[in-house]
N, C-alpha and C positions, 0 to 999 in steps of 0.2 A: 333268436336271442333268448339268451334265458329270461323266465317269467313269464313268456307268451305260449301259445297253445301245443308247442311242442316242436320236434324237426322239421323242398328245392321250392321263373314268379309270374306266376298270374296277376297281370293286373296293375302290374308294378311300374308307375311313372316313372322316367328318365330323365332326370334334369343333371344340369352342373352342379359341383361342387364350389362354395365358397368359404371363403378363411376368413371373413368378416367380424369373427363373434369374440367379444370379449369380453371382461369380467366389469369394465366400467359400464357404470347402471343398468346394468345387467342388461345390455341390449343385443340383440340377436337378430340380423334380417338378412336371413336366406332368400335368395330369387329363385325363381324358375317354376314350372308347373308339379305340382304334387308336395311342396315343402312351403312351408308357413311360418312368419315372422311373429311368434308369438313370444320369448324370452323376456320381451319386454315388457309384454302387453301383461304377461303373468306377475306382473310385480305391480301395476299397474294398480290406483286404489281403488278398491272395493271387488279385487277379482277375492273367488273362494277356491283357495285351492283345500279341497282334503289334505290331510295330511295322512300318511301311511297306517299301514297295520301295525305297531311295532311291538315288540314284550320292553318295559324298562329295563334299559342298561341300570346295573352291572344287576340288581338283585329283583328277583330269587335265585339266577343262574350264580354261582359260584364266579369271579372274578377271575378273568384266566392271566395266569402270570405274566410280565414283560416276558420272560425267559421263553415259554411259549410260547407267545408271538413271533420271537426272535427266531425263532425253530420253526415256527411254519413260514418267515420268507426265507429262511437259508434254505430250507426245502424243493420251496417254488424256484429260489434260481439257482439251484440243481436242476431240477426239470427242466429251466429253458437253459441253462449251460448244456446238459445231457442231451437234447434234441436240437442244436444249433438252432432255437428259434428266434434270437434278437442279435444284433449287430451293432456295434459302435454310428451313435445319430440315425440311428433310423427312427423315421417315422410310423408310429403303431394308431390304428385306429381301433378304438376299444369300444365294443359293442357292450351298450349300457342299457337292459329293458327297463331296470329300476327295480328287476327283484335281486333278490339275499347276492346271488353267485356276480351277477354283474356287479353289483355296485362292492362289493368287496374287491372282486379285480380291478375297478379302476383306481381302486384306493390304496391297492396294494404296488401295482402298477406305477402310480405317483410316487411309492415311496421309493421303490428301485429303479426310475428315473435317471435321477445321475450315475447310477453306476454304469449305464449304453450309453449316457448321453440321449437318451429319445424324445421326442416330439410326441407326443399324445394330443390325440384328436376324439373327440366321445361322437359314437354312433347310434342313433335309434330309430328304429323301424316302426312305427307307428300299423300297425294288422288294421286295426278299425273294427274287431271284432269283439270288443264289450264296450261298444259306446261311451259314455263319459268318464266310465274308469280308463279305455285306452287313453284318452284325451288328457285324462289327470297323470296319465304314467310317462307321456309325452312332455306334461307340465313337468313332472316330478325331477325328470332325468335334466331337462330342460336349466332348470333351474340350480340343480348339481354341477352342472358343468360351467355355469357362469361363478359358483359361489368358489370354484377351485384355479378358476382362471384359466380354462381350455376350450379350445374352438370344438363348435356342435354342430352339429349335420343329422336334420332331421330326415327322414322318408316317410311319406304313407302310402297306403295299398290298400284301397279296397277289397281286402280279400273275402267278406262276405259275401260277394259276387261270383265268386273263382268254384266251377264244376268240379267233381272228385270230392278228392282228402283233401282237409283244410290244412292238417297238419303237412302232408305233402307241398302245398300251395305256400303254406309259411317260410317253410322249408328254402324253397324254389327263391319266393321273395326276397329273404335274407341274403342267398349268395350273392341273387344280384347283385342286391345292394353294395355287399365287400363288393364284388369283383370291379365295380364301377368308381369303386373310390377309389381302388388300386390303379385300376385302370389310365384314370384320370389324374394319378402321381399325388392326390391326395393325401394319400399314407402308402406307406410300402409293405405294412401287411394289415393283419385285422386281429386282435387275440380278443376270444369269446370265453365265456366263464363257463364251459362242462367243467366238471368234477367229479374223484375217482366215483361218487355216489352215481353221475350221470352214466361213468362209463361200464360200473357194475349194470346199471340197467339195461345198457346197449345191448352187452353181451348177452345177459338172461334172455332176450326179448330177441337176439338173432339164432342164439341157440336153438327155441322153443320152433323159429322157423324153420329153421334143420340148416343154417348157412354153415360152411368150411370155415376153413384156417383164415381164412381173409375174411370173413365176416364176424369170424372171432375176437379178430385184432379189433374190434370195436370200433369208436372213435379215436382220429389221427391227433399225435400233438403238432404235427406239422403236416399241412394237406399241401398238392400241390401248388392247387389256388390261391396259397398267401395266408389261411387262417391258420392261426397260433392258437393253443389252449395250455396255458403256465399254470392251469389250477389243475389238470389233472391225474396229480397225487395227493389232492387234498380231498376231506369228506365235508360234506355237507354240513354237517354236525358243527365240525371247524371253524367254516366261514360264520356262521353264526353266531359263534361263540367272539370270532374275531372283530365282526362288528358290535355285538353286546357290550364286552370290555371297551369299547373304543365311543359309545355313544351314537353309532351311524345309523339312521334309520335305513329302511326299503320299501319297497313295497309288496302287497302281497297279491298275486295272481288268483281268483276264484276259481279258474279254470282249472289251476294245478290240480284241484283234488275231485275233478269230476272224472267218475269211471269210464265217462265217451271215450278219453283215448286212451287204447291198450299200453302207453307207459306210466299213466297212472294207477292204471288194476294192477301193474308190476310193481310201484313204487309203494303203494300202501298197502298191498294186501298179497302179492307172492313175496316179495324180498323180505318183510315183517317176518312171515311164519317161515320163510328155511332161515333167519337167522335166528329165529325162538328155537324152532323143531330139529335143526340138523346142524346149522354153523354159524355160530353167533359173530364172527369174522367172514362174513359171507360175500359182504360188497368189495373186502382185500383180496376174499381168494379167485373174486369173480375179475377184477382189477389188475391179479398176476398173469391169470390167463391172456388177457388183451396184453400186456407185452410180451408173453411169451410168443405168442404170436403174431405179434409183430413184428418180434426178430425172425423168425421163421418166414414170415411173406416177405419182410428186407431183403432175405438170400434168397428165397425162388423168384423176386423180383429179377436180378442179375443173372440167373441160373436160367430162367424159362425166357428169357430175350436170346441168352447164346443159344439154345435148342432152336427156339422159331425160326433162328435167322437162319438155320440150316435146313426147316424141313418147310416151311410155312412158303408158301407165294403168290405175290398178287398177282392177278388177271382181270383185267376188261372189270375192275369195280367189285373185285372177289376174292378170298383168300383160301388156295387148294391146299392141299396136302394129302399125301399118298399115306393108303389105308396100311399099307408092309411098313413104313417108317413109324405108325405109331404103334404096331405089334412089337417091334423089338425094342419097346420101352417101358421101362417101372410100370406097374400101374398109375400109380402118385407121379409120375412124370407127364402120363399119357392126358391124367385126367387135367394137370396144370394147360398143357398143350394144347389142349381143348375148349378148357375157359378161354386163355387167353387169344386163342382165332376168335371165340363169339365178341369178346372184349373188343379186340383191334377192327371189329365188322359195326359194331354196333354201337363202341363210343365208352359205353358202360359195360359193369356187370348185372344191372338193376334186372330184377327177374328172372336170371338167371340159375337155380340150385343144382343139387345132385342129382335128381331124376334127370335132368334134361341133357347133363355132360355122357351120365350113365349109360343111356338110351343111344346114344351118335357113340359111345366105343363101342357100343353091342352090333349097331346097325356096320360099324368098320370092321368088327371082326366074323360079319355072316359070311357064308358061305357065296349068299345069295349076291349079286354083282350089283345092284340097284335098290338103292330106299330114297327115305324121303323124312322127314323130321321137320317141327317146327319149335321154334320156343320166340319168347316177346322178341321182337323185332326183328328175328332172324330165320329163314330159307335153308337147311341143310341137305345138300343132293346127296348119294351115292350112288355114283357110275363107273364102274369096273374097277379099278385100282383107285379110284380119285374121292376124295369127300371135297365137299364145293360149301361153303360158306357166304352167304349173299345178304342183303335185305332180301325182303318181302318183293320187292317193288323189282329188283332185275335177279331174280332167283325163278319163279317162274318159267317152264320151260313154251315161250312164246315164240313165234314166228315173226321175224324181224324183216319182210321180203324188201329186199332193195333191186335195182338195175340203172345202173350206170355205162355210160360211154366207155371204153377202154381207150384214150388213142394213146398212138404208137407212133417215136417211143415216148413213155410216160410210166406216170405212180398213179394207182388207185388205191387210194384208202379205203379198207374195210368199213361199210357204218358200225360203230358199237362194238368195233374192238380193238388192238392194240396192232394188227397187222395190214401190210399193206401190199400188194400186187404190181410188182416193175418190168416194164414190156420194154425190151430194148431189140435194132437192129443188127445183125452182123453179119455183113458179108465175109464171105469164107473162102480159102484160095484153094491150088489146083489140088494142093498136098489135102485135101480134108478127108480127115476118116472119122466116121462115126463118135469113136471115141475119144475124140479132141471137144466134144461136148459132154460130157460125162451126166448121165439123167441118173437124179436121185429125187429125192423128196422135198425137196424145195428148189429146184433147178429144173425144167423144160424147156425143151428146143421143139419150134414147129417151123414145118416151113412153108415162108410166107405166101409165096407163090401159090400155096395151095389155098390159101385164107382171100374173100374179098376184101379186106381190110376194114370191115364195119365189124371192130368186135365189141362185147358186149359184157362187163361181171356183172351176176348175181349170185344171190345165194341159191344153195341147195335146196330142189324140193321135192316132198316125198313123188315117188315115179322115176326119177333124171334114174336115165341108164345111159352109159359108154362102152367104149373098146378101149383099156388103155394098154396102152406100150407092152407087149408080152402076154395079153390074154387071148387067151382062143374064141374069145367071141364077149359079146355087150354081157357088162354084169350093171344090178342097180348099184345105184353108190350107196343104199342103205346098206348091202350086204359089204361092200368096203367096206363100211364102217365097222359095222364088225369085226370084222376080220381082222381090223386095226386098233379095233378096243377105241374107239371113237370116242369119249362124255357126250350125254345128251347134249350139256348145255352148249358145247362145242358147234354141234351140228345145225344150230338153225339158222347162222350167219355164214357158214361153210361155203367161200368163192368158190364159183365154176366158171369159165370164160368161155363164152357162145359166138356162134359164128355164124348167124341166122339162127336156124333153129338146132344147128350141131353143137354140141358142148366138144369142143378142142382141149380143151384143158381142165383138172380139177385137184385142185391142192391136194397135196403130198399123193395121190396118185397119179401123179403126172399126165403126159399128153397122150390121145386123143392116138388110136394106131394109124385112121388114115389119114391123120394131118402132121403125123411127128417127122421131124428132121433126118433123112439120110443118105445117103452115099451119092445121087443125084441133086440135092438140093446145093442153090448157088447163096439164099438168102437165106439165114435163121431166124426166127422170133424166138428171142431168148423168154421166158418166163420164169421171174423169179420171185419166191417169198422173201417181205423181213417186217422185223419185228418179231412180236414174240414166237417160239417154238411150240 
C-alpha cells in the first residue's frame, strides 16, 4: 500500500473477513487472529492519537481551482473507462495506508461512487515495521473510514520477522491480503493508489536493471489478480494539491525518504536531476513509455499464445520445443518464445532478463547437439533437436529405476511419465503371415510360447544390450539411442520388458530377434505403446 516501505507474504495471518463496521460511534470489531478491534477503542477517552504530518490547506500552496479538480476526476474516469477497470455495483476494496496517494483515492473514489454504483470497502495492512507510528497509521486510517461511513478491514503482519527484502516481504503481504478479500467475495477487486510519479519510478528502476518491453510497461492499471490503479495518470504533485484545496489531512511515512530502498535514491535524487539536467517532463515521458508498451505486450500477449501453441509441448512435468522451430523465427519472436516457455515452467518471470533468454537461443543454435543452462527456478536441457525446460527439481538427468510385474494381458504404467505399456493375447489362424502383424515402433509381436510368462518392465540401464528384429547381431541400446537421436532426459525411464534375465522387447525398437513372432507361431504377444510419442 502506499506509505509503507515500498513494493509480494511472509508472516501474514489468515483470518476472515467481516462487514461489521460502521460509522455509528465509531465502532469497529473485527474477529479472527491477526486483526484488532480497535475503531472504537481509538475514540475512546483519553486515547492520544497524533495527528498527521500535514502543510495547511489552502495557503501558502496556491488554491487549486474547482475547474481543476473537476479535470483531475474527469481524467481519472477516463483512465478507469480506458482500462475497463469498474463495472456497474461492483464492489472495490480501497487499500488505504493513510499516506498522500491512498487517502486521496478513497476520497476521490467516494466521489465517483454513484456514477458504478460501487460498494467501497477501506483496506489496511498494518507491516508493524515503525512501531507506534504503524499503529497510529492503523489508528489514522481507522478512524477515516468510520468518519466516511465505510466498512474497514484491518490486517497485520509481522514483517520485522520476514528473511530477505522487506520490501519484497511487503510486497508478498499486501497481495495477500487483496487476494483474500477477493477471494472471500469481500470485494470484487482492490484499487491501490500508484501514480503516474509511482509509475515514472517503475520504469527508471526496471530500465537501469536492463528488463524488456514487459518490464517496461511498468506497473498494471489492471492486473490479473483483481488490483485496479485509477490514479495512474495523475502526478503526485496533483494529489497533494487535491487534498490541500480540500482540507484532508495524511499521513506522512518516515521511511519514504530513507536511501535503504533503491526507490527512494530514485525518487529524490535520479528523477530530481534528469528532470533539472535533461527533461523537466521526465516522469510524462517515463509514463508514455509504460503505455507504450503496454500496448505492445497487449498484442505479443495474443501473438506469443498462437505461436506456443504450435511449437511449445508438455511432457512428463516439461515444456519441449524443437531447436529448427525456433531458427526460423524473428529474433523478437524467438526471444518472446523463450521467456514465455521459462514463464509457463516457472509460474512467473521474476529473475528472469536478457542474458539468460540470450544464452538458451545461442545454446539452440550451436552446432554442438547437447548443453545445459540455469536461470532462478528453472533446468534448461539441450539434446539433439530438443530444448527441455524443467524445474530444478525433475530437470536433472537422474535415474528413476523401477521393476514391475508385467501380466498378460494387461497395462503398465510407466513410473514418472505419461506412457504406458499394453500386453495383449492373440491367437492367430491357419492363413497367418508375418505381415498381418505389421512391427513398427510402437507395435511388437512375440511369441508367446517362446516366453515363460513371468514378464517383467523396467527401465533402461546403462550395459542392457539385445538383438532386435533385423539386426545382425546384439547392439547396446545406448548405441540405439543414438542412432535415434534419443533426449537424455527421455532415457532413464526408457521400458524394456525382460523375460528372466532376456530383455524381449524395447520400446520403439521393438522385439527381441529370438523371441519375435513368425510364420510358426500359434499365439502372439502383442506389445504395444500409448500415450505420449
Amino acid at each position: 500500500m502506499a506509505g509503507q516501505p515500498g513494493p509480494d507474504a511472509h508472516d501474514c495471518s489468515v483470518d476472515k473477513f467481516h462487514h461489521n463496521a460502521t460509522s455509528q460511534a465509531g465502532r469497529f470489531t473485527p474477529k479472527g487472529r491477526g486483526e484488532r478491534a480497535f475503531a472504537g477503542d481509538l475514540l475512546r477517552p483519553g486515547s492520544v492519537i497524533q495527528e498527521p504530518k500535514v502543510a495547511p490547506p489552502p495557503s501558502p500552496w496556491p488554491p487549486t481551482t474547482m475547474r481543476a479538480v473537476t479535470g483531475l476526476l474527469q481524467r481519472i474516469t477516463q483512465t478507469i473507462d480506458r482500462h475497463r477497470m469498474l463495472a456497474r455495483g461492483r464492489k472495490v476494496g480501497v487499500a488505504v495506508s493513510g499516506g498522500a496517494d491512498s487517502v486521496c483515492l478513497l476520497h476521490i473514489l467516494l466521489e465517483l461512487a454513484p456514477r458504478w454504483d460501487l460498494q467501497l470497502t477501506v483496506l489496511h495492512l498494518n507491516h508493524q515495521l515503525r512501531g507506534e507510528e504503524s499503529q497510529q497509521d492503523a489508528e489514522f486510517v481507522g478512524r477515516l473510514a468510520v468518519q466516511l461511513g465505510l466498512p474497514f478491514h484491518l490486517r497485520e503482519a509481522d514483517l520485522a520477522r520476514s528473511p530477505g527484502n522487506l520490501e519484497e516481504a511487503a510486497r508478498h503481504a499486501r497481495l495477500a491480503f487483496f487476494q483474500e478479500a477477493i477471494e472471500s467475495r469481500a470485494v470484487d477487486s482492490v484499487a491501490v493508489g500508484h501514480t503516474r510519479s509511482d509509475q515514472a519510478e517503475t520504469v527508471l528502476f526496471r530500465f537501469l536493471r536492463g528488463s524488456g518491453t514487459a518490464g517496461l510497461a511498468g506497473v498494471l492499471p489492471v492486473t490479473p489478480g483483481g488490483v485496479i490503479r485509477p490514479l495512474l495518470d495523475v502526478g503526485r504533485t496533483e494529489v497533494e494539491e487535491f487534498l490541500r484545496e480540500r482540507g484532508i489531512p495524511w499521513r506522512e511515512d518516515a521511511t519514504n525518504a530513507s536511501p535503504r530502498f533503491a526507490r527512494n535514491r530514485i525518487r529524490h535524487g535520479l528523477l530530481p536531476e534528469l528532470a533539472s539536467k535533461w527533461n523537466p517532463r521526465i516522469q510524462e515521458t517515463l509514463a508514455h513509455t509504460a503505455d507504450w508498451a503496454l500496448a505492445e505486450e497487449a498484442y505479443w500477449e495474443a501473438e506469443i499464445d498462437r505461436i506456443a501453441a504450435g511449437r511449445l509441448q508438455k511432457r512428463d512435468g516439461a515444456l519441449l520445443v524443437r531447436v529448427d522451430s525456433l531458427a526460423v523465427l524473428p529474433l523478437a519472436v524467438a526471444r518472446r518464445l523463450v521467456r514465455r516457455a521459462m514463464e509457463m515452467v516457472k509460474g512467473d518471470a521474476r529473475g528472469v532478463d536478457f542474458y539468460h533468454v540470450a544464452e538458451i537461443l545461442a545454446m539452440a543454435a550451436s552446432s554442438k547437439g547437447n548443453g545445459r543452462l540455469q536461470a532462478p527456478g528453472l533446468d534448461i536441457l539441450r539434446s539433439f533437436e530438443w530444448l527441455r525446460f524443467a524445474p530444478p527439481s525433475t530437470s536433472h538427468v537422474e535415474w528413476c529405476h523401477y521393476r514391475v510385474p508385467a501380466a498378460v494381458p494387461g497395462t503398465v504404467r510407466v513410473p514418472g511419465t505419461e506412457i504406458a505399456v499394453c500386453l495383449e493375447l492373440i491367437e492367430i489362424s491357419k492363413t497367418f503371415e508375418p505381415s498381418d502383424y505389421v512391427y513398427n515402433n510402437k507395435v511388437g509381436c512375440l511369441d508367446w510360447r517362446s516366453l515363460s510368462g513371468c514378464l517383467e518392465l523396467r527401465n533402461w540401464r546403462p550395459g542392457d544390450q539385445y538383438q532386435p528384429v533385423g539386426s545382425t547381431g546384439k547392439e547396446k541400446i545406448k548405441t540405439l539411442f543414438q542412432q535415434a537421436r534419443i533426449p537424455i532426459w527421455e532415457r532413464r525411464q526408457w521400458p524394456i520388458l525382460i523375460d528372466g534375465a532376456s530383455i524381449v522387447w524395447a520400446r520403439r525398437f521393438g522385439a527381441a530377434a529370438g523371441f519375435a513372432a513368425g510364420a510358426g507361431t500359434q499365439v502372439i504377444l502383442q506389445v504395444r505403446e500409448a500415450g505420449a510419442s
